[in-house]
N, CA, C and O atoms as a Tinker XYZ file with bonds, in Angstrom:
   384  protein
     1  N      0.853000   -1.169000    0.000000    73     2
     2  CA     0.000000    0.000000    0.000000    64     1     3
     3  C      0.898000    1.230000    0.000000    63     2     4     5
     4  O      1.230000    1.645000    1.111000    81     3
     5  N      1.433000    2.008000   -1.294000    73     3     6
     6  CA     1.846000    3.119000   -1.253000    64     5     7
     7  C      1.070000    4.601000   -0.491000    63     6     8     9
     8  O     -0.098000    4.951000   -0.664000    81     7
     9  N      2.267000    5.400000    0.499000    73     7    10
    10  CA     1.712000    5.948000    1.534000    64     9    11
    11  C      1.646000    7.451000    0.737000    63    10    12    13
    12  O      2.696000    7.791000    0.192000    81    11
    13  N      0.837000    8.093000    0.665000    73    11    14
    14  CA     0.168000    9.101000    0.713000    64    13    15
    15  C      1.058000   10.152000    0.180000    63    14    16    17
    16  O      2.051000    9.920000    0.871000    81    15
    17  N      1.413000   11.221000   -0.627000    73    15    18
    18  CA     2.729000   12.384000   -0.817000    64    17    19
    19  C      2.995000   12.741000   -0.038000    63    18    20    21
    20  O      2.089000   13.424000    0.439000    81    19
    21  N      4.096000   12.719000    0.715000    73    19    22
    22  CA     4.435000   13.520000    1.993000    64    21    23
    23  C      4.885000   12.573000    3.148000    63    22    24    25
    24  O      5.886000   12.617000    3.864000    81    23
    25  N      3.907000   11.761000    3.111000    73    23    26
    26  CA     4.194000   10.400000    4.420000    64    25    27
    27  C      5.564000    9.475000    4.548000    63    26    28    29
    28  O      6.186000    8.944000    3.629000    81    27
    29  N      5.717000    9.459000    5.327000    73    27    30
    30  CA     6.866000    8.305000    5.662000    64    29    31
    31  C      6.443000    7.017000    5.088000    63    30    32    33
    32  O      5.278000    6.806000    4.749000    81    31
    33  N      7.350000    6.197000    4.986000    73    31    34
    34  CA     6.817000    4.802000    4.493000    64    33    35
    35  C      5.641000    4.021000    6.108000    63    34    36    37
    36  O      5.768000    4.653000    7.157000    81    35
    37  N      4.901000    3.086000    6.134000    73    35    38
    38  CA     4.522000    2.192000    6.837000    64    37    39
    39  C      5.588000    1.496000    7.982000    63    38    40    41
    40  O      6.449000    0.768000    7.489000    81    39
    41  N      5.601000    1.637000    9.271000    73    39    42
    42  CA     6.231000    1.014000   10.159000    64    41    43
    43  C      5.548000   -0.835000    9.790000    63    42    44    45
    44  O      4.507000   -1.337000    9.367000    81    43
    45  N      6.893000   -1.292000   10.269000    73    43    46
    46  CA     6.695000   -2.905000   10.299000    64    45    47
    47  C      5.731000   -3.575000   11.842000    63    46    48    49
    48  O      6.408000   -3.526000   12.868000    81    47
    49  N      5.088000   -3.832000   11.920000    73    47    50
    50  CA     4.449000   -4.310000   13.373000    64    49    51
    51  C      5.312000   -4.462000   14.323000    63    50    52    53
    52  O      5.162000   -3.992000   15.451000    81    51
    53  N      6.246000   -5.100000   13.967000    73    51    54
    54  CA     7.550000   -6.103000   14.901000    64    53    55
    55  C      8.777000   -5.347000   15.268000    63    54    56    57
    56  O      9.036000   -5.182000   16.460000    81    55
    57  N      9.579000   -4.861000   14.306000    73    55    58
    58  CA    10.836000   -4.394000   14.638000    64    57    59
    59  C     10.359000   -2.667000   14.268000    63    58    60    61
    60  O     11.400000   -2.015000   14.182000    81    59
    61  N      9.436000   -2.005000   14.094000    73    59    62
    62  CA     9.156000   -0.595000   13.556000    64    61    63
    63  C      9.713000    0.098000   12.768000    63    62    64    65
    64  O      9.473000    1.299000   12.645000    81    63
    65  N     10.792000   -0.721000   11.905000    73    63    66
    66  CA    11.729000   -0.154000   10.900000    64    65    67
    67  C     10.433000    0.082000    9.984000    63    66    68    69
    68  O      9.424000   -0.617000    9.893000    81    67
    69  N     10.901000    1.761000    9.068000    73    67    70
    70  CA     9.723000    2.109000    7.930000    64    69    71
    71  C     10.194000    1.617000    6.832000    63    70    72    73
    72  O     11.317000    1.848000    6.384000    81    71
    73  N      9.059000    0.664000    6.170000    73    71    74
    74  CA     9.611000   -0.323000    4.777000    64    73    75
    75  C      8.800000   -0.280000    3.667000    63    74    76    77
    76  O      7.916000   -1.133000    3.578000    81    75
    77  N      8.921000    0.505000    2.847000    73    75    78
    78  CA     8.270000    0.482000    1.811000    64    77    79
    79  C      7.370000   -0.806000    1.206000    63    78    80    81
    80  O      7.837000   -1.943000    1.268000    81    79
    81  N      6.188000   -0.576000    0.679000    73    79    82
    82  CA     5.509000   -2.073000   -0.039000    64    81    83
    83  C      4.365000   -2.744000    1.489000    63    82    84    85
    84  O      3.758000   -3.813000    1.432000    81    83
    85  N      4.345000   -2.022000    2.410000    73    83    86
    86  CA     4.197000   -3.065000    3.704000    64    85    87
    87  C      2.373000   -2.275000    3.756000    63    86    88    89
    88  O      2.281000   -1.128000    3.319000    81    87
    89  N      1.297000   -2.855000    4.203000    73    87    90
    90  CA     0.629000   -2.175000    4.630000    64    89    91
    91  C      0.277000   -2.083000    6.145000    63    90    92    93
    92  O      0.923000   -2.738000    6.963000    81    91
    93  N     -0.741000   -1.274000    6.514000    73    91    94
    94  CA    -0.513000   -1.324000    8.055000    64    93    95
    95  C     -0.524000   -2.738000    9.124000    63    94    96    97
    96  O     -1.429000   -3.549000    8.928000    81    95
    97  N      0.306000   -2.971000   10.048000    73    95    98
    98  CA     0.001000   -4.173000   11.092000    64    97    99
    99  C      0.674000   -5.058000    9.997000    63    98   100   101
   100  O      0.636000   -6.200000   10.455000    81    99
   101  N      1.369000   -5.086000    8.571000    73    99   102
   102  CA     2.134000   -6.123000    8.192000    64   101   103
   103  C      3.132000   -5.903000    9.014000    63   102   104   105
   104  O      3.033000   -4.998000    9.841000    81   103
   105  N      4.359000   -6.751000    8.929000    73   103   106
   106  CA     5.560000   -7.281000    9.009000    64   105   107
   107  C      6.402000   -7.238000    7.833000    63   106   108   109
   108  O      6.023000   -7.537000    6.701000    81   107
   109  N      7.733000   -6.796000    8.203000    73   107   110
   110  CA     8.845000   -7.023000    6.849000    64   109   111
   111  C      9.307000   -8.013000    6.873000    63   110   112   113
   112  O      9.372000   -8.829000    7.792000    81   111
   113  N      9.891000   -8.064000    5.290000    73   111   114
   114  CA    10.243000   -9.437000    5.252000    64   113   115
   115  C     11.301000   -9.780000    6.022000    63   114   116   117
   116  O     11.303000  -10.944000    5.623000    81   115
   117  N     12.306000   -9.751000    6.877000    73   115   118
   118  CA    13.196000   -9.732000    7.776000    64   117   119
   119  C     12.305000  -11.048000    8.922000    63   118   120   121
   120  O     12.464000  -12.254000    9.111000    81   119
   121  N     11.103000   -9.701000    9.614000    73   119   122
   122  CA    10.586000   -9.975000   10.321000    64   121   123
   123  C      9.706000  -11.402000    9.795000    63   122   124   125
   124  O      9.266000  -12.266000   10.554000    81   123
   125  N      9.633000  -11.392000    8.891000    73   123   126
   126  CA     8.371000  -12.506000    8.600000    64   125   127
   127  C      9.375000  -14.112000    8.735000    63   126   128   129
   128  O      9.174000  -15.265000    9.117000    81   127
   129  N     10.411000  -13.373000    8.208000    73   127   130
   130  CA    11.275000  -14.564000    7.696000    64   129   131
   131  C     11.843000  -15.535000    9.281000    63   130   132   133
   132  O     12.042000  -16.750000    9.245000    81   131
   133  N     11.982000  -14.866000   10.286000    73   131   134
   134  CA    12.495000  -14.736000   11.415000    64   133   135
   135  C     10.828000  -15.816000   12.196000    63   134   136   137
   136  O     10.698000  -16.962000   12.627000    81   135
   137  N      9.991000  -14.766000   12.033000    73   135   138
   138  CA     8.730000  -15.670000   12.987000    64   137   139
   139  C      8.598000  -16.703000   12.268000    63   138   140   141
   140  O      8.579000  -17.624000   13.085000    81   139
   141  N      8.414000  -17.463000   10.453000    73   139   142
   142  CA     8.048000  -18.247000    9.972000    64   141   143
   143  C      9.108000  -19.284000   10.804000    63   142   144   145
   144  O      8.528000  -20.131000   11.484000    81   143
   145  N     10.412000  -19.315000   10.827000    73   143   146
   146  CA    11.584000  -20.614000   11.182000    64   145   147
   147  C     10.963000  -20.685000   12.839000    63   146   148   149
   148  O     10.867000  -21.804000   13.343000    81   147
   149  N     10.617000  -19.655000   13.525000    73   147   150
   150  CA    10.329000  -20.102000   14.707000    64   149   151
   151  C      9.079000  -21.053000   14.939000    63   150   152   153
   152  O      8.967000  -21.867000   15.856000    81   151
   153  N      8.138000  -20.788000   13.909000    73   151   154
   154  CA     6.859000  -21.836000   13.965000    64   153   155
   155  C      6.972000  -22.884000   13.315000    63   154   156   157
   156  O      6.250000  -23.869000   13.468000    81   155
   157  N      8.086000  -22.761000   12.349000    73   155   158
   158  CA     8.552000  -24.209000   11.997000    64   157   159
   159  C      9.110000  -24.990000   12.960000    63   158   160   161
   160  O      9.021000  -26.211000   12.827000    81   159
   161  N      9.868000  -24.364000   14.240000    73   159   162
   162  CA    10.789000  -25.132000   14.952000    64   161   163
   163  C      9.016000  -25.706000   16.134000    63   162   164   165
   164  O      8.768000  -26.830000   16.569000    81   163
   165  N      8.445000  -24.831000   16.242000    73   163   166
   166  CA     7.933000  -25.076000   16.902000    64   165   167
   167  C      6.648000  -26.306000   16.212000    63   166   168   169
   168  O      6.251000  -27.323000   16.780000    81   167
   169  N      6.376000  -25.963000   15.328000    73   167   170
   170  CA     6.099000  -27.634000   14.781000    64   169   171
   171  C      6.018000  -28.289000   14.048000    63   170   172   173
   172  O      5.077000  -28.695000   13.367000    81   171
   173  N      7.616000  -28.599000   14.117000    73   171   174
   174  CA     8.401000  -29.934000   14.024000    64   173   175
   175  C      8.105000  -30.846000   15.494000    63   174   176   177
   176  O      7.987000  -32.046000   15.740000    81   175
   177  N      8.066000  -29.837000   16.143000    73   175   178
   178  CA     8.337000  -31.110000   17.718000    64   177   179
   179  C      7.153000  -30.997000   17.779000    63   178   180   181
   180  O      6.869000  -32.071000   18.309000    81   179
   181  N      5.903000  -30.309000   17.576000    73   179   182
   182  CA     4.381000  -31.177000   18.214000    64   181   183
   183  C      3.805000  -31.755000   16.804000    63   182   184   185
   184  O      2.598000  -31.974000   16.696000    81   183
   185  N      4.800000  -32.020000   15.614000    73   183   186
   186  CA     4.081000  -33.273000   14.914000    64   185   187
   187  C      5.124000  -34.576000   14.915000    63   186   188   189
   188  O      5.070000  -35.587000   14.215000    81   187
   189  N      6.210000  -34.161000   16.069000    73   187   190
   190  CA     6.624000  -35.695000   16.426000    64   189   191
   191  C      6.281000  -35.828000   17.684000    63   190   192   193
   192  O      6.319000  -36.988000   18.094000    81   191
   193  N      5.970000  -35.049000   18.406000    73   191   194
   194  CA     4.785000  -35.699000   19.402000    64   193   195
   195  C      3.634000  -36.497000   19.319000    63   194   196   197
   196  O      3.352000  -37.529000   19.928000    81   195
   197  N      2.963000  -35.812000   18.407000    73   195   198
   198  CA     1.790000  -36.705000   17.766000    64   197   199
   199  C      2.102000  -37.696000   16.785000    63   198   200   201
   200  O      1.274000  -38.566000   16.518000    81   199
   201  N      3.205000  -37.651000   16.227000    73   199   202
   202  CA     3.560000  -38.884000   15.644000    64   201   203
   203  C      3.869000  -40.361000   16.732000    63   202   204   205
   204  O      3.867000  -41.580000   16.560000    81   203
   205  N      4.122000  -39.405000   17.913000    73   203   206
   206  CA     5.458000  -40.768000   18.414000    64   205   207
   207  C      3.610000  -41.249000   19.747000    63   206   208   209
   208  O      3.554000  -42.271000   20.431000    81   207
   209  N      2.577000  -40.270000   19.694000    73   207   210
   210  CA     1.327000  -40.991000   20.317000    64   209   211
   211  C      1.072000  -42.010000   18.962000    63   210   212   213
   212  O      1.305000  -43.216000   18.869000    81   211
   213  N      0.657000  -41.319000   18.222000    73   211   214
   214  CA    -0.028000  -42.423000   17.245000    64   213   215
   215  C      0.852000  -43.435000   16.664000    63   214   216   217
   216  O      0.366000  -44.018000   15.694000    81   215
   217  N      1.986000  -43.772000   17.006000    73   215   218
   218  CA     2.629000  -44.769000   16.949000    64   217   219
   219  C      2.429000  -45.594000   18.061000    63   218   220   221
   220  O      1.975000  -46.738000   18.059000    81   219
   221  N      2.808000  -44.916000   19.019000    73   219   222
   222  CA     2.525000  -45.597000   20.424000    64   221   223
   223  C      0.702000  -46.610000   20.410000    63   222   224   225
   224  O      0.651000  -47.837000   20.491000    81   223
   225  N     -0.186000  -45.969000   20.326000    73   223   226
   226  CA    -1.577000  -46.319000   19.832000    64   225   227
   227  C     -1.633000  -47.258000   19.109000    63   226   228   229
   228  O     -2.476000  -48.077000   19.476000    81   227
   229  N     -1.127000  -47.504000   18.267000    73   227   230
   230  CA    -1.128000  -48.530000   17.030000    64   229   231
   231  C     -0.559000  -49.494000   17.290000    63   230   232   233
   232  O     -1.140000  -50.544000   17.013000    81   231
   233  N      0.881000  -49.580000   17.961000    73   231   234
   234  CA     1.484000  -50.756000   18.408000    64   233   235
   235  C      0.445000  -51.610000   19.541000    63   234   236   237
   236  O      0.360000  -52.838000   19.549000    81   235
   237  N     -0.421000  -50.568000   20.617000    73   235   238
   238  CA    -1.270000  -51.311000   21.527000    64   237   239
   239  C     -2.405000  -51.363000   21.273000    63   238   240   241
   240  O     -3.075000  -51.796000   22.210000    81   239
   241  N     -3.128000  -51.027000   20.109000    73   239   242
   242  CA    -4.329000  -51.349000   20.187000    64   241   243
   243  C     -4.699000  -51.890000   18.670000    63   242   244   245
   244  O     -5.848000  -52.253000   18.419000    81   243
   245  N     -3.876000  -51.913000   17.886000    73   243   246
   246  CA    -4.226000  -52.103000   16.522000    64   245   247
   247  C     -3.724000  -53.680000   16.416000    63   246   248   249
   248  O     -2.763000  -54.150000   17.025000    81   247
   249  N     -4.608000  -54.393000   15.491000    73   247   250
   250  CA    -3.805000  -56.334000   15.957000    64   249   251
   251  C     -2.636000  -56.381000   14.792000    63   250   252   253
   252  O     -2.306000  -55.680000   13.836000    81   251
   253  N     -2.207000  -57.577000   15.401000    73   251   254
   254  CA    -0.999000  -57.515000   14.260000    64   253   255
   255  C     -1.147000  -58.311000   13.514000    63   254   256   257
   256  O     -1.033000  -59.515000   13.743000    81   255
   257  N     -1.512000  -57.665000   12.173000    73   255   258
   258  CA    -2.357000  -58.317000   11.251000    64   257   259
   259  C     -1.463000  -57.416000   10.189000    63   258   260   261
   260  O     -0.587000  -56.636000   10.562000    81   259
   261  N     -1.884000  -57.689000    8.573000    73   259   262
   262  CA    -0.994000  -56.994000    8.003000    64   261   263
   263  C     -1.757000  -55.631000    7.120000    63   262   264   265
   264  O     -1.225000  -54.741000    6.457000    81   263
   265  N     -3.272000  -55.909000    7.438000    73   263   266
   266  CA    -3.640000  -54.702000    7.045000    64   265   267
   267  C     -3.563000  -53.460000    8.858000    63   266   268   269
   268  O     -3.544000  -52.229000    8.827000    81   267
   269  N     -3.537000  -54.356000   10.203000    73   267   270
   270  CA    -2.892000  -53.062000   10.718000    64   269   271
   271  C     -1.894000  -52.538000   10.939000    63   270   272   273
   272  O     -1.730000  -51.467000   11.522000    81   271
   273  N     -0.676000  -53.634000   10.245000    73   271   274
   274  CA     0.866000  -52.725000    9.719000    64   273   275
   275  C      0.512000  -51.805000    9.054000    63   274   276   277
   276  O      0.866000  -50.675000    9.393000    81   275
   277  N     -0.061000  -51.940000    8.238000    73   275   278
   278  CA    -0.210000  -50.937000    6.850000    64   277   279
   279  C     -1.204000  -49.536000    7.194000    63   278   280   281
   280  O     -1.145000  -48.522000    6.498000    81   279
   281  N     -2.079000  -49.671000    8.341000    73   279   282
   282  CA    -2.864000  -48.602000    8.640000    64   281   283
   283  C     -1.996000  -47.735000    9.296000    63   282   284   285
   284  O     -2.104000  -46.522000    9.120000    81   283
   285  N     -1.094000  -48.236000   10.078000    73   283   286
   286  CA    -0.097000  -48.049000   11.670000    64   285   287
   287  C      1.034000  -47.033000   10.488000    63   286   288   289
   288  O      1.313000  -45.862000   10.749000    81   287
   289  N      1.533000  -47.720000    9.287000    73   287   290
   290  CA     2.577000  -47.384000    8.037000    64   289   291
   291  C      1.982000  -46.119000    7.852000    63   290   292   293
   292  O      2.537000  -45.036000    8.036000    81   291
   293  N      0.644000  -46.343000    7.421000    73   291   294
   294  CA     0.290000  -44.880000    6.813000    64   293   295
   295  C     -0.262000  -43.884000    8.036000    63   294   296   297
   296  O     -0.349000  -42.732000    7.609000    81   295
   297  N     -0.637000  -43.996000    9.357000    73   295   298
   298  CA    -1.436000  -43.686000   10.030000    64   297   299
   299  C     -0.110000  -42.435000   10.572000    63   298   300   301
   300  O     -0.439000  -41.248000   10.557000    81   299
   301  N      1.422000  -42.841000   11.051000    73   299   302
   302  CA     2.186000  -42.001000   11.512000    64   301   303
   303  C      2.353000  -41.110000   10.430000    63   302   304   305
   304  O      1.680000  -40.082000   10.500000    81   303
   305  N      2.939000  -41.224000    9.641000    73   303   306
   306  CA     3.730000  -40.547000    8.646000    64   305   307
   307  C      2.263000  -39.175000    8.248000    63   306   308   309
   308  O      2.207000  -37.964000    8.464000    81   307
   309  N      1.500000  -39.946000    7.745000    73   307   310
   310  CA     0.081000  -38.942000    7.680000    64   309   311
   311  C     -0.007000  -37.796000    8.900000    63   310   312   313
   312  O      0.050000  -36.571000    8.786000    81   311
   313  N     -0.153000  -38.549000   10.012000    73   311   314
   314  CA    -0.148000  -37.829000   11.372000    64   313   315
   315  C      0.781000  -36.615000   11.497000    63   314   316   317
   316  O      0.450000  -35.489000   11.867000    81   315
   317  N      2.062000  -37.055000   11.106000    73   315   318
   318  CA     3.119000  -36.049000   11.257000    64   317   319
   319  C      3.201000  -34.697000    9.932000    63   318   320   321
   320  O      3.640000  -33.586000   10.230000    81   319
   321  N      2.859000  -34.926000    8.931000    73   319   322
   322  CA     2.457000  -34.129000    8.184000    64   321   323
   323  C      1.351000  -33.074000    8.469000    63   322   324   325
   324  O      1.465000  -31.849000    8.441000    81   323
   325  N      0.215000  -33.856000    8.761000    73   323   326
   326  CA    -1.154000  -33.024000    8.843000    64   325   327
   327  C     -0.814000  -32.198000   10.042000    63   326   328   329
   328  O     -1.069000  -30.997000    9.942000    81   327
   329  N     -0.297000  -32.612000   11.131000    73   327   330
   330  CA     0.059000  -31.993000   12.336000    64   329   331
   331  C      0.911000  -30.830000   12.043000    63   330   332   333
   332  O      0.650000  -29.713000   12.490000    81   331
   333  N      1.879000  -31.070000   11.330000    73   331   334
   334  CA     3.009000  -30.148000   11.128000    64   333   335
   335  C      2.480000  -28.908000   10.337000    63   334   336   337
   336  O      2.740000  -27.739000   10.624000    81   335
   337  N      1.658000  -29.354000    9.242000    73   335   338
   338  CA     0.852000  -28.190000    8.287000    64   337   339
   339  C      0.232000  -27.751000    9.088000    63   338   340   341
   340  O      1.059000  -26.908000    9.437000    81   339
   341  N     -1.055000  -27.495000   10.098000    73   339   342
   342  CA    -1.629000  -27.245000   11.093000    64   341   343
   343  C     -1.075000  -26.627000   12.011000    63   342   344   345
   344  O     -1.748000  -25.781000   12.601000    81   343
   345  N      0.218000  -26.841000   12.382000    73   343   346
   346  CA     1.100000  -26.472000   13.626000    64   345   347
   347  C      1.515000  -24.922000   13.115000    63   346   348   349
   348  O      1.471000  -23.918000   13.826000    81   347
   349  N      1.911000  -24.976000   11.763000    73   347   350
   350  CA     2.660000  -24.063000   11.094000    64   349   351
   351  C      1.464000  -22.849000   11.331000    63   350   352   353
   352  O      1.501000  -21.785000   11.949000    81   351
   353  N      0.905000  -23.200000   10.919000    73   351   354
   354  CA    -0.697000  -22.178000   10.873000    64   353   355
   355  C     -0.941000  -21.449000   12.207000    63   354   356   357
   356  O     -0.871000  -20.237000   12.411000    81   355
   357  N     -1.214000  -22.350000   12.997000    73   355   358
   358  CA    -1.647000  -21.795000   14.239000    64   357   359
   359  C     -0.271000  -21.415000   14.699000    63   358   360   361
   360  O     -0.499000  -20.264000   15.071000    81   359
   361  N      0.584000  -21.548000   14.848000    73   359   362
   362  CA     1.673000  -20.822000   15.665000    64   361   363
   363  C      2.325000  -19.620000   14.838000    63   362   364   365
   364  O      2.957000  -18.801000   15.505000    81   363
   365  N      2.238000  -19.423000   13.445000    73   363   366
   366  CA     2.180000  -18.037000   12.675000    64   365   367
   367  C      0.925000  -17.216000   13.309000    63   366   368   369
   368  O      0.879000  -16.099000   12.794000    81   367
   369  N      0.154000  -17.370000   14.025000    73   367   370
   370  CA    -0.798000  -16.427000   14.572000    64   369   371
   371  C     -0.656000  -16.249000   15.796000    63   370   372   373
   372  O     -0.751000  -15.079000   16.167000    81   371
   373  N     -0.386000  -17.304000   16.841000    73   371   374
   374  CA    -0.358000  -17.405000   17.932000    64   373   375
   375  C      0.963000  -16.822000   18.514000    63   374   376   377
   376  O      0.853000  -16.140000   19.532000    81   375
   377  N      1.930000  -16.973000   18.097000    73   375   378
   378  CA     3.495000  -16.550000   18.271000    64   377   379
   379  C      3.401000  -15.170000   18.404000    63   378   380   381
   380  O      2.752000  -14.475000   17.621000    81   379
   381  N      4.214000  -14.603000   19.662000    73   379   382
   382  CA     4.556000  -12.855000   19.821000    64   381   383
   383  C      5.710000  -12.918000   18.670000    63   382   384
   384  O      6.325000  -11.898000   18.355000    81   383
């Protein structure tokens, strides 16, 4: 959002450096780049948490049969993905 004749550029939400291209309550890319790796770090470890339950789950309650290898095969790996896409989301909002 180009600012007005006369105006300063748009402050960044986060670090308040004025950055051209930004509109109000965005973030620069600095800043964006910085919170995105932190919600990545942050889930990575709660979709191997939920990976390492739904593994745990499957070994005790699923029989050992070879279609519940194969549910148990696809059931983590799925788990840890969907979790991780999800994780990413909510902790890009939730994160100071």
């Amino acid at each position: 959002m180009p600012s007005p004749a006369g105006w300063r550029e748009v402050p960044c939400a986060e670090c308040g450096e004025f950055v051209e291209g930004i509109g109000f309550g965005d973030r620069c890319s600095s800043c964006l780049t910085r919170r995105m790796a932190r919600a990545r770090r942050v889930a990575r470890q709660a979709a191997i948490v939920a990976a390492v339950v739904v593994a745990a789950w499957n070994a005790w309650h699923l029989p050992p049969s070879t279609l519940g290898r194969l549910y148990a095969g696809l059931a983590v790996p799925m788990t840890y993905l969907l979790m991780r896409v999800i994780a990413v989301r909510v902790a890009m909002e939730v994160l100071p």
